[in-house]
Phi, psi and omega in degrees: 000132179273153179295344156279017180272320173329294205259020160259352163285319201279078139233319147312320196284325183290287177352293177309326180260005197282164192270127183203171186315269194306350182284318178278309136007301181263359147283311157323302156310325165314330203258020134260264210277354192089155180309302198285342185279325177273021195254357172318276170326327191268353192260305173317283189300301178307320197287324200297305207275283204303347181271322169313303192279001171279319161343282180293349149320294183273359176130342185292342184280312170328338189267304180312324170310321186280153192294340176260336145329316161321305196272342153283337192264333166313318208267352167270350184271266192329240317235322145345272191291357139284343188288285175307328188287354180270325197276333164294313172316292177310311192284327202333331175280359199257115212310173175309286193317337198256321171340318188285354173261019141304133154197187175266067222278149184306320174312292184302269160018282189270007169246346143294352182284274212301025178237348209255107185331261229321326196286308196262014133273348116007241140003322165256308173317310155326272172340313157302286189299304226262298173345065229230167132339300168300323182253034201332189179235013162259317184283357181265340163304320157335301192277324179303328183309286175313331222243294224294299179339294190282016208243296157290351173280337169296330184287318179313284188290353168269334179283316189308307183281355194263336229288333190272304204303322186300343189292008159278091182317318176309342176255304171334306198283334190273319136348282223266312204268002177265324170337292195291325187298325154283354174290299194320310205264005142283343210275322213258014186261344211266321158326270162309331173319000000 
């Protein structure tokens, strides 16, 4: 492994595992639908962040630099991830079982990437930071590929694991409603910030 590989995997691996829209999103589908129901949706979101970050690799990060392009895909991102979180809120009463045919889809999955601020600075931070001669920028999407799948899928199977303690509407409802109040206040702190 080469040494600038070291610290663009620890750089993948805290991204991937940090608490964020698809991370919590796809602990909720885990926790309705299962581990196995969720690995669509977990292929869709990783390959999506990793083409983005190849995307931005190749001149698209050029794009991004201007302010107003910042500032719309941040506020199409907010109005997106407020959007799911009303739609958690609105389900929070609805028992497990009728919940699972709700779900979270590989479309909607890889279309939260292009919406999600977090994704695509990322993405410019990789590029900046990571990009050498040793280090194309197809092998760091590659690897952000590699690193990020098991890094959501661990959010999958916690949500997966919880899936017995939620058969209690009261915890379910409480679940689906801290859930979303935190998707809001990441979506709208990454904005405001």
């Amino acid at each position: 492994m080469s040494q600038s590989l070291l610290p663009f995997i620890l750089f993948a691996l805290v991204s991937s595992i940090s608490p964020g829209p698809t991370n919590l999103l796809i602990l909720a589908h885990g926790a309705r639908a299962g581990l196995r129901a969720s690995l669509a949706p977990i292929v869709a979101a990783c390959g999506a962040a990793a083409a983005i970050v190849l995307m931005v690799g190749l001149g698209l990060g050029e794009l991004l630099r201007h302010p107003l392009a910042q500032q719309l895909m941040g506020w199409a991102g907010v109005l997106w991830l407020s959007w799911l979180a009303w739609k958690m809120l609105r389900s929070a009463g609805t028992p497990l079982q009728a919940a699972t045919a709700q779900g979270f889809s590989a479309l909607s999955a890889a279309a939260l990437q292009l919406v999600n601020p977090k994704v695509w600075l990322m993405a410019v931070a990789v590029v900046g930071v990571f990009t050498a001669p040793s280090l194309p920028v197809w092998q760091l999407a590659l690897v952000f590929l590699l690193v990020a799948l098991p890094c959501m899928t661990a959010w999958a199977l916690l949500g997966a694991g919880s899936a017995r303690w939620l058969q209690a509407p009261q915890r379910w409802r409480l679940f689906n409603q801290v859930l979303a109040v935190v998707l809001l206040v990441s979506a709208w702190a990454a904005v405001l910030a």
